[in-house]
C-alpha positions in Angstrom: 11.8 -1.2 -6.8 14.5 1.0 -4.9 13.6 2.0 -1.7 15.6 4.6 0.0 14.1 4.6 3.7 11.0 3.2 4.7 8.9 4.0 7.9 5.8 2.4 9.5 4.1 3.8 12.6 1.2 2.1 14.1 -1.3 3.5 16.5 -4.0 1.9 18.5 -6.8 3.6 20.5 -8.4 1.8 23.0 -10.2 2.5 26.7 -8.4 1.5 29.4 -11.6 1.2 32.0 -12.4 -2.4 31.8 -8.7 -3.2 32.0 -8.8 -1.2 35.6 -12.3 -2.5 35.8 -14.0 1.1 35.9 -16.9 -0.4 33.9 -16.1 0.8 30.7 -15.8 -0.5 27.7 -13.9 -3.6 26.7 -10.1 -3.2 26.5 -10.1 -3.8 22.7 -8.8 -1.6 19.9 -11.4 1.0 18.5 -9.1 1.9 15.9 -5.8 0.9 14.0 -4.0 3.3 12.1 -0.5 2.2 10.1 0.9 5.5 8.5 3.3 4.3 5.9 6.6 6.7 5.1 8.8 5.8 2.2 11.8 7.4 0.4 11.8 6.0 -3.2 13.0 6.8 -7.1 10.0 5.0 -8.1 7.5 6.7 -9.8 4.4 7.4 -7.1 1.9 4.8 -8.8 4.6 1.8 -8.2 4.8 3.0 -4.4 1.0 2.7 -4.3 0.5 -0.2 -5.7 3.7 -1.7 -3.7 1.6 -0.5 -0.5 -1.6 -2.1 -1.4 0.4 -4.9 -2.0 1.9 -5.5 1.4 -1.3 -4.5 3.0 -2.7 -6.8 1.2 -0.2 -9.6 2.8 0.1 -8.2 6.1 -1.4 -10.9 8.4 -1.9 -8.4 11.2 -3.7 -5.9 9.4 -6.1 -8.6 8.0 -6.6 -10.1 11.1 -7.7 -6.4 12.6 -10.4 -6.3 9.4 -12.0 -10.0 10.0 -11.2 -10.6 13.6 -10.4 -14.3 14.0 -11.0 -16.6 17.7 -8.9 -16.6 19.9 -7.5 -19.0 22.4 -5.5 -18.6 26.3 -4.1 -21.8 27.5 -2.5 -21.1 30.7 0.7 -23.8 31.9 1.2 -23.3 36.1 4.6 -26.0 37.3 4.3 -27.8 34.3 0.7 -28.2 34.4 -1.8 -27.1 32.7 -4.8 -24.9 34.7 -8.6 -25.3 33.7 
């Protein structure tokens, strides 16, 4: 499928108070927004179904629908801290 020009812009909203520790809420996104922009030939229907494609395969944005654990090892001098 030709593609002419192709923009995403992704957007997060999230509270900043427990990252200042204002006693808010936690400093996780609330919401995720990826606004696709594309310049194609291509007949609408293919660009839509292209999209859903790649949304479809888009680790991140499957990772933002079933949140997965997560893990912080932390290396101080070459060693590792508790």
């Amino acid at each position: 499928m030709p593609i002419h020009e192709a923009e995403a812009d992704v957007r997060a909203t999230f509270s900043i108070a427990d990252k200042y520790e204002l006693g808010g809420p936690p400093g996780a996104f609330q919401r995720v927004t990826f606004a696709l922009t594309v310049e194609s030939p291509a007949p609408a229907e293919r660009v839509r179904r292209l999209a859903a494609h790649a949304e479809r395969a888009c680790h991140a944005a499957q990772t933002f629908r079933a949140p997965v654990p997560t893990e912080l090892t932390v290396t101080h001098n070459g060693s590792p801290l508790p």
